[in-house]
N, CA, C and O of each residue as an XYZ file, in Angstrom:
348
protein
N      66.824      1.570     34.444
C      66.173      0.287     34.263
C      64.990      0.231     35.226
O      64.996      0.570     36.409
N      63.770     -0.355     34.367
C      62.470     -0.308     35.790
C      62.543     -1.315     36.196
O      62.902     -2.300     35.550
N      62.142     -1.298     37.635
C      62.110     -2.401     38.735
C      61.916     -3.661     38.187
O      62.590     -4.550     38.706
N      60.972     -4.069     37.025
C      60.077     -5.198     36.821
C      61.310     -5.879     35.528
O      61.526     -7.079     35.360
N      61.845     -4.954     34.899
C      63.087     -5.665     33.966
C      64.241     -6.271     35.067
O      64.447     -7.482     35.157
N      64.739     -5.577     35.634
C      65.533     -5.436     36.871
C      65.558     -6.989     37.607
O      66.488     -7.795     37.631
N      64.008     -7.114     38.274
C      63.595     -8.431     38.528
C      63.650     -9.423     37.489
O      64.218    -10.468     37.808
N      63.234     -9.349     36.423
C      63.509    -10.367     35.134
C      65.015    -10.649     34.900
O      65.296    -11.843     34.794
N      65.689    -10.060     34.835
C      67.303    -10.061     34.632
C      67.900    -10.522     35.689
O      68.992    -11.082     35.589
N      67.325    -10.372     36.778
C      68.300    -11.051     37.797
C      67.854    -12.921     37.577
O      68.571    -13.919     37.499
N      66.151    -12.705     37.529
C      65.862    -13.816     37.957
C      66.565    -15.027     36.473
O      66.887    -16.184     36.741
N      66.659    -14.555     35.279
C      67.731    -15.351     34.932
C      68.711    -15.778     34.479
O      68.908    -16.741     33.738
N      69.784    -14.600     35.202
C      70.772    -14.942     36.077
C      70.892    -15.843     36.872
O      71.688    -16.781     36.847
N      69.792    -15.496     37.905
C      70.049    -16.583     39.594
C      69.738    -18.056     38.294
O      70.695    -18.824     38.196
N      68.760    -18.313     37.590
C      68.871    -19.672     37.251
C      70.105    -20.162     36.367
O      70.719    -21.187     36.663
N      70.338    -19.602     35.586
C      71.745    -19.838     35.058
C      73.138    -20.009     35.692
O      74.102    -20.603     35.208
N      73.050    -19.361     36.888
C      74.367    -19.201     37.607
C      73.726    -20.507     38.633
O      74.658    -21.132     39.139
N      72.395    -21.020     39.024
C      72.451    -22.186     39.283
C      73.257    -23.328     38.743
O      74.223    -23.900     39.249
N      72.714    -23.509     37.734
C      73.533    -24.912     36.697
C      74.894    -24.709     36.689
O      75.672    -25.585     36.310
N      75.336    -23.353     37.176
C      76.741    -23.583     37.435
C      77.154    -23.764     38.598
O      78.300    -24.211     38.662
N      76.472    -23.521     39.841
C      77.250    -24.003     40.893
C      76.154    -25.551     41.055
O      77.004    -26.357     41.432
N      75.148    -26.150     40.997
C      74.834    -27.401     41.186
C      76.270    -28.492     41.320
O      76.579    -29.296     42.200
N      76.855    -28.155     40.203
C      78.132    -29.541     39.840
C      79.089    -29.647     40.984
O      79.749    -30.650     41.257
N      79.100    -27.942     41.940
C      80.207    -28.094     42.356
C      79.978    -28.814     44.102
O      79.064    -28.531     44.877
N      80.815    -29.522     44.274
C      81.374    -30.056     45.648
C      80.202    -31.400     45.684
O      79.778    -31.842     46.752
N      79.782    -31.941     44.340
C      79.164    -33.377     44.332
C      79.681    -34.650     44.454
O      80.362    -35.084     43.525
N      79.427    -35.513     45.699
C      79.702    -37.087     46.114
C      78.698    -37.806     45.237
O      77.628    -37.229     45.046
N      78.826    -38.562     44.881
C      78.121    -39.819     44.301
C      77.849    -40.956     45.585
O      78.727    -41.346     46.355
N      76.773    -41.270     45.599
C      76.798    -42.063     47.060
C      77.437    -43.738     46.642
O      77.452    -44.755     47.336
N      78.001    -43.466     45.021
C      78.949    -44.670     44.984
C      79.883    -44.559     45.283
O      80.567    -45.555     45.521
N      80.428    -43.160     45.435
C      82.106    -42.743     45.764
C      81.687    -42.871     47.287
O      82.355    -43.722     47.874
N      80.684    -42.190     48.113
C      80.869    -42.367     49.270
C      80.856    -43.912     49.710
O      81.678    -44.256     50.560
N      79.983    -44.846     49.187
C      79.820    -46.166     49.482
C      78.159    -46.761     50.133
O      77.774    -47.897     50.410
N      77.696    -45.856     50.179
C      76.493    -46.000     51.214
C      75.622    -45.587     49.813
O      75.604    -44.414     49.441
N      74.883    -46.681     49.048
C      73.649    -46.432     48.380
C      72.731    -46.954     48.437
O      72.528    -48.166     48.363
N      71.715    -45.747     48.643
C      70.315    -46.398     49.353
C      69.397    -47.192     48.141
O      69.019    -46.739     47.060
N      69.179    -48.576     48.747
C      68.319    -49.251     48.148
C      66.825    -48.188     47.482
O      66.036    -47.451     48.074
N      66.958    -48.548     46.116
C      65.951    -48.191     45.155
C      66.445    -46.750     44.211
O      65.885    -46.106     43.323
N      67.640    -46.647     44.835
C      68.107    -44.989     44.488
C      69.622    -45.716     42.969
O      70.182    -46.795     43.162
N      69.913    -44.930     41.818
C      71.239    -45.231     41.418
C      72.355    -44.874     42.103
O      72.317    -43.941     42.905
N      73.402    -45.531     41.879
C      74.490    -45.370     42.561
C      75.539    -43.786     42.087
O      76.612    -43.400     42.550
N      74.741    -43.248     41.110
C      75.086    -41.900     40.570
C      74.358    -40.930     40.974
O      74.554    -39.910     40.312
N      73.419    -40.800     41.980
C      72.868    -40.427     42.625
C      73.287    -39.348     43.857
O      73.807    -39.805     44.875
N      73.104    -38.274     43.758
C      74.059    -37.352     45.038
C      74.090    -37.915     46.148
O      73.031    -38.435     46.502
N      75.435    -38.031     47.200
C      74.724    -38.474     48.417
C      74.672    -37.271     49.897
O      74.692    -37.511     51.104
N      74.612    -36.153     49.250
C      74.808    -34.992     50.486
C      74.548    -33.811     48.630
O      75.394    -33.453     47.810
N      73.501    -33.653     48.663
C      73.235    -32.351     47.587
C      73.576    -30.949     48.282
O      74.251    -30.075     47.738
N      73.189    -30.885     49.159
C      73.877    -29.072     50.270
C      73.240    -28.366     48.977
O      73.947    -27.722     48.202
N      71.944    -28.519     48.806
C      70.877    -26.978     47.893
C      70.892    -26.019     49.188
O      71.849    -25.298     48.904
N      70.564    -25.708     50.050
C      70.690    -24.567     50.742
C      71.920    -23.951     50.188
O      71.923    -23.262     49.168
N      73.142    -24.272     51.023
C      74.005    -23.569     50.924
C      74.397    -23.314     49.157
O      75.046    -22.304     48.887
N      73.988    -24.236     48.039
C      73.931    -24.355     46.906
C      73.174    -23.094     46.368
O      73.601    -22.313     45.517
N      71.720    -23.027     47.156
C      70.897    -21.702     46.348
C      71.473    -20.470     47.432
O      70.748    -19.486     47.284
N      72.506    -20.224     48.433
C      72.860    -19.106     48.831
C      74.170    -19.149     47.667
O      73.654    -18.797     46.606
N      75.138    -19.337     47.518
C      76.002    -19.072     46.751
C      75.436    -18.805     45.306
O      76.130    -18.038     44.638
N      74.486    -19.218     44.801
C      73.623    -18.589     43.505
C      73.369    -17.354     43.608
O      73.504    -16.455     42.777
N      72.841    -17.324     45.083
C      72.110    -15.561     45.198
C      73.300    -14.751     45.002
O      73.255    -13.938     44.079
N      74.509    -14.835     45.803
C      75.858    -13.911     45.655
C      76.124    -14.211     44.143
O      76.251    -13.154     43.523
N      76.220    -15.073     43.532
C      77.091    -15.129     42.357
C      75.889    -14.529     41.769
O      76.449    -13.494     41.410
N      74.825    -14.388     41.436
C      73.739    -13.643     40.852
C      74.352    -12.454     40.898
O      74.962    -11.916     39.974
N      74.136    -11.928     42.305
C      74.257    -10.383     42.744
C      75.182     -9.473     41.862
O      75.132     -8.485     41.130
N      76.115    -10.461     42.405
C      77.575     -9.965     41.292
C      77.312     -9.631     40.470
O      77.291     -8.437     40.173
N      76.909    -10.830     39.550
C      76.791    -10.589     38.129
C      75.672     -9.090     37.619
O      75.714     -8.060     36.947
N      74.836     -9.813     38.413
C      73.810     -7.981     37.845
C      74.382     -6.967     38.255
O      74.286     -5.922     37.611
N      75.195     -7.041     39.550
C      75.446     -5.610     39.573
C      76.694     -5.072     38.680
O      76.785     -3.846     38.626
N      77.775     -5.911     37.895
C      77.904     -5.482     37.073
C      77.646     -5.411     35.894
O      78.239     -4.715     35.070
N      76.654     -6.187     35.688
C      75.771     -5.733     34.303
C      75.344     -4.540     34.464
O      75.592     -3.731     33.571
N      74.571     -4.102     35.675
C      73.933     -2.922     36.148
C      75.063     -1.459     35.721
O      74.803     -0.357     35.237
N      76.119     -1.977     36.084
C      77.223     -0.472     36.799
C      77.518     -0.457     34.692
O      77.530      0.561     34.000
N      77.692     -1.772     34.239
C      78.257     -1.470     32.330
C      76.716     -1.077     32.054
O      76.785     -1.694     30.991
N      75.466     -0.631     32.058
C      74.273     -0.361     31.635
C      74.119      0.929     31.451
O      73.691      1.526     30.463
N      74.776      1.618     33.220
C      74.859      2.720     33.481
C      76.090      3.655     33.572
O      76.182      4.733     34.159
N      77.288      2.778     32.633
C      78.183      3.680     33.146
C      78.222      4.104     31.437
O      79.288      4.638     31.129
N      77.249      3.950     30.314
C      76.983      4.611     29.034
C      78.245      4.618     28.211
O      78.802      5.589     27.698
N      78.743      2.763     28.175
C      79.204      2.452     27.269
C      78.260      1.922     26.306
O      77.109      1.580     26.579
N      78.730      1.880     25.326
C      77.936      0.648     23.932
C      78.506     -0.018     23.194
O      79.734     -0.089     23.239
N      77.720     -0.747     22.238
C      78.702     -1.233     20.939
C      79.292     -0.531     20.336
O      79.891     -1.213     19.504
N      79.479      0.288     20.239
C      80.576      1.508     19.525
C      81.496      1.518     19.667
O      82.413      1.512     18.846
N      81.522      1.550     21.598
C      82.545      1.288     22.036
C      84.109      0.302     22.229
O      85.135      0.820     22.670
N      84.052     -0.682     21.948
C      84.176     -1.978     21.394
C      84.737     -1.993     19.820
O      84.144     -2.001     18.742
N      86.292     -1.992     20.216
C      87.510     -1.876     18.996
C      87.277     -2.989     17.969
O      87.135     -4.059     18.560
N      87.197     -3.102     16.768
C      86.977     -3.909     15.526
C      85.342     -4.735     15.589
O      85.009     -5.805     15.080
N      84.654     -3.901     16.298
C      83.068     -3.642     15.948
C      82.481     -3.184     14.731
O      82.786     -1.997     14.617
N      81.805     -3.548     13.797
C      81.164     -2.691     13.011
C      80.294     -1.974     14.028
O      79.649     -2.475     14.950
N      80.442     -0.279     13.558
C      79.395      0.816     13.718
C      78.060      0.423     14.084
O      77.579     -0.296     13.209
N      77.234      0.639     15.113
C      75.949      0.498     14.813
C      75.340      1.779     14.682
O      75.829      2.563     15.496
N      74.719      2.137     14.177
C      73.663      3.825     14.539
C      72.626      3.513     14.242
O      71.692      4.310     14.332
């Protein structure tokens, strides 16, 4: 795989595997109680994107690198029991 696909594939990954960790470990600053005037009360009240876009980068990583290791370890659709044939 060349470098520049490589970079494309991860990069979306990392955004996809965003929208999956965003949801996780979210307060509503109505559940906490403290909502700031002009803001909705459904509104995050502690978002943690840092630590949010580091756990993207690992769960990225993962994921390409085993996309990477099934790319290169020269399986295919063939491979893959009650597949129609491709050639």
């Amino acid at each position: 795989m060349r470098i520049g696909t490589a970079i494309a594939i991860y990069f979306v990954i990392w955004w996809v595997a965003l929208f999956v960790v965003l949801p996780l470990k979210v307060r509503t600053q109505g559940e906490v109680g403290d909502v700031v005037p002009g803001t909705p009360a459904s509104a995050p009240a502690r978002p943690q994107l840092l630590l949010k876009a580091a756990l993207t980068t690992v769960l990225a990583g993962i994921v390409f690198a085993g996309l990477w290791a099934l790319m290169n370890s020269g399986l295919s659709l063939d491979d893959v029991p009650l597949l129609p044939k491709f050639h």
